[in-house]
LOTOR-147215 format. One line per 5 residues: number of its first residue (from 1); for each residue x, y, z of C-alpha. Coordinates in steps of 0.25 Angstrom, whole numbers, plus 5000, padded with zeros to 4 digits. Layout:
NUM	X:Y:Z ~ ...
REM end
This chain:
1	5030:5060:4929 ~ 5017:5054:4932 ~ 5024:5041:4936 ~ 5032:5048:4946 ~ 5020:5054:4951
6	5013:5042:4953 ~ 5026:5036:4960 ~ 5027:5046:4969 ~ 5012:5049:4973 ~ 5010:5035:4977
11	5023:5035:4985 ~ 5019:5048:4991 ~ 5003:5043:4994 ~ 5008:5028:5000 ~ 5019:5038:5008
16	5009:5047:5011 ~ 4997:5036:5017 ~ 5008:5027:5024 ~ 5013:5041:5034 ~ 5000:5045:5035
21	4996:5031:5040 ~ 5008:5032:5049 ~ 5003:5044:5054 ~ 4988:5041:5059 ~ 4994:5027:5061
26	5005:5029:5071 ~ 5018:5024:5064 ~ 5028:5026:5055 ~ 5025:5026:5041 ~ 5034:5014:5036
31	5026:5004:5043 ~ 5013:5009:5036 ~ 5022:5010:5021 ~ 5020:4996:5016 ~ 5006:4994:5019
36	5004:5007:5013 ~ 5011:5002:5000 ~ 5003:4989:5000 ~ 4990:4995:5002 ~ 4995:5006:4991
41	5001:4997:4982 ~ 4987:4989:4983 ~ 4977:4998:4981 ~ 4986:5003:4968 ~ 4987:4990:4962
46	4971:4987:4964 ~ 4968:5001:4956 ~ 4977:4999:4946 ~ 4972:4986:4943 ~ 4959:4982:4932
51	4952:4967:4932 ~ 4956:4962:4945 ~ 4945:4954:4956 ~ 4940:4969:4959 ~ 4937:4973:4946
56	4931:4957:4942 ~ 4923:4959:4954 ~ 4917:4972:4950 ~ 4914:4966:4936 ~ 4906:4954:4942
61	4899:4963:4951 ~ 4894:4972:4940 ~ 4891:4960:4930 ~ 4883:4955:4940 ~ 4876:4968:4944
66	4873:4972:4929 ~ 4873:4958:4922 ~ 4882:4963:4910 ~ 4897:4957:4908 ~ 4909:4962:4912
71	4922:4961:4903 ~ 4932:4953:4914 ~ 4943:4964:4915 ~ 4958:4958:4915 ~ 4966:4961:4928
76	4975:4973:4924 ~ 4985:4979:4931 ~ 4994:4993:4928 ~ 5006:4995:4936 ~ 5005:5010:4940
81	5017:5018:4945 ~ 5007:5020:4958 ~ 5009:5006:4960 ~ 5023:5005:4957 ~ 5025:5016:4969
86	5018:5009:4980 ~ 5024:4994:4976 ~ 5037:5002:4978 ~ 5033:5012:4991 ~ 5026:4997:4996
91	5041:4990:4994 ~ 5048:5002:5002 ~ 5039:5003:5013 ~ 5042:4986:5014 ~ 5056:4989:5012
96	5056:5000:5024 ~ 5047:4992:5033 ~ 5057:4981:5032 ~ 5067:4988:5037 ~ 5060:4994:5048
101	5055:4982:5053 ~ 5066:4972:5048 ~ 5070:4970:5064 ~ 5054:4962:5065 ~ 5059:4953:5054
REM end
């Protein structure tokens, strides 16, 4: 049940943001969809993810604030159903903006 929770709250928050940029924004909200996704899809990935450049970068800031060494952190990444629900909402909006605009291709 949490699984389907998490599924549908991200489809509904990425929904949700691309009408309500359409809104203020003046348009439809298929054309804002994809770059909704991919801004989504980006920000999830980067807080699911441990021992990336951020996180090294953080480390070498505090070694060299405090002096004391860091263990080096491996790059870890956890596939989260959040992440699976805006790769997928990422590839429809891409799918229906193809459509739409397939007469500019």
């Amino acid at each position: 049940m949490k699984k389907v929770i998490s599924i549908l709250l991200t489809g509904l928050v990425l929904a949700g943001t691309s009408w309500t940029i359409s809104f203020y924004a003046g348009g439809e909200a298929a054309d804002y969809a994809f770059f909704v996704g991919l801004l989504g899809f980006a920000l999830i990935y980067f807080f699911s993810s441990s021992g990336g450049a951020f996180s090294n970068t953080v480390d070498v800031a505090l070694q060299s604030a405090t002096g004391t060494k860091m263990e080096h952190q491996k790059h870890k990444f956890q596939i989260s159903y959040a992440l699976i629900a805006a790769g997928i909402f990422t590839l429809f909006a891409l799918l229906i903006m193809l459509v739409k605009y397939a007469e500019y291709f």
